[in-house]
Structures are given as C-alpha cells and as structure tokens.
N, C-alpha and C positions, 0 to 999 in steps of 0.2 A: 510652401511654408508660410505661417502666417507672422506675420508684421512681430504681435506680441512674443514669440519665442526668440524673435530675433534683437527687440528693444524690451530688456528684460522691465528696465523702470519708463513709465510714458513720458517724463519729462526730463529735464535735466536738473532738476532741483535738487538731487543729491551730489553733483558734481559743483554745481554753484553753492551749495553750500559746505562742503568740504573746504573749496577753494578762500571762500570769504573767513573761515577759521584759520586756515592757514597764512591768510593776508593779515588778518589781528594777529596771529603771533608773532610774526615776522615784522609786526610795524616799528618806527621809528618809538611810542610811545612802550611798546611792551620792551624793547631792549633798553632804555632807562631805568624803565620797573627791573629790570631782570640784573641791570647795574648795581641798582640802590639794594636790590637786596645781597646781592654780595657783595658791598661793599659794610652792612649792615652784618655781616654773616661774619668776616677777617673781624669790624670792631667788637663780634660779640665773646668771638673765639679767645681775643686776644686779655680779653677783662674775665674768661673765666681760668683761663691758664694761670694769670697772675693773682686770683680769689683762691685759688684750690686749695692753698696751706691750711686754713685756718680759718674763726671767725675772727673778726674785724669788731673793732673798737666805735664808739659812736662816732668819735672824730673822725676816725679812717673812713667809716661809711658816710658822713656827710660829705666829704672830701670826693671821695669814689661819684656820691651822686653828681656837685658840682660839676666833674670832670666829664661824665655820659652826658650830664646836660649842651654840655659844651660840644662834646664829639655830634652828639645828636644834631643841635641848631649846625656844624659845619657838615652835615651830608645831607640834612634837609636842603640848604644853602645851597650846596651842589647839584642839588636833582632839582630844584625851582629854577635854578638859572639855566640846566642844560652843560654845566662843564661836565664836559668829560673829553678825551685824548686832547685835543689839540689846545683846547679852550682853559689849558692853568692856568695862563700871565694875567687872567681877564678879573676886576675884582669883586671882591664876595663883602657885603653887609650882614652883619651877624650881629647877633647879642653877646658882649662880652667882648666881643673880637674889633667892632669898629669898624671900618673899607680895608681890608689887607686883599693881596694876590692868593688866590688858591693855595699855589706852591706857600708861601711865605707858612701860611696854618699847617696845613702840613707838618711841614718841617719842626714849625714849633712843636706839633704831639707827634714827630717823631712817626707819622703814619704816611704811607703810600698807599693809593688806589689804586688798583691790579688795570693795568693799562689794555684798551680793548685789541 
C-alpha cells in the first residue's frame, strides 16, 4: 500500500491550522469581545423595549442620547480595564462618572452584567 493512500494530506498543516483557529477563539482576548458584545446586546435590547411606544420628543431624544452616551463610556470602561466576574470592587474612570467602583455605576443605571 503506498504511503499517499494512507496520509491522505502530506503535511500537517491542516491539523495546525484548524488547531490555531480554535486557540483564537477560545483565547482570553475573543471571550472579552464575546463579553462586550453581549453585554452591548442586554443595553441595546433594553433601550428598544422602552422606545417601542412611540416617537420621542427632541428633549426625550437628547435625553435618551446623553444616557447611551453614558451606558456606552461605562462598558467601553469595562472592556479596557478587563472587569469582569471577580474584578467589580476595582475602580472605573469615565466621563461623566469620575473614579467610582463598577458595582457603584451599575447600580446607579439600575444595570447588571450577565455574570460569566
């Protein structure tokens, strides 16, 4: 029997390269990406549920922007520093916000992030 029927491909470059895709998705940097977007997915779900009635007046939508503004710089804030589970108590510099504890912001918008 010859060699080639028995090693269908001549190298291992399809096995090293399966593997090294699977090493990117699994890393440390893709499960933060995979954080921040649903963490981004709850704030987006949660601003069209309470949009749905109706349109909104200029006030209300200046209002509304200020507030995304804000949700936005606190999970940008989050995903640059790395909190996530264990890392609430730790604090966060924001605009708008000052040096407060994760939890503290939070709480102020009344938002939890789905614990991993």
């Amino acid at each position: 029997m010859r060699i080639e029927s028995l090693l269908p491909f001549g190298s291992s470059y399809l096995c090293e390269q399966g593997f090294s895709t699977l090493t990117e998705m699994k890393s440390k940097k893709r499960e933060r990406l995979q954080m921040i977007d649903e963490e981004m997915r709850v704030c987006l779900s949660q601003e069209v549920e309470r949009n749905k009635g109706g349109r909104l007046t200029q006030e209300e939508f200046d209002k509304e922007v200020e507030q995304d503004e804000a949700r936005h710089m606190n999970v940008m804030a989050r995903y640059t520093a790395g909190l996530y589970g264990d890392g609430r108590t730790e604090t966060v510099g924001m605009a708008g916000h000052g040096t407060e504890t994760l939890a503290a912001i939070e709480e102020e918008e009344g938002y939890r992030s789905p614990q991993p």
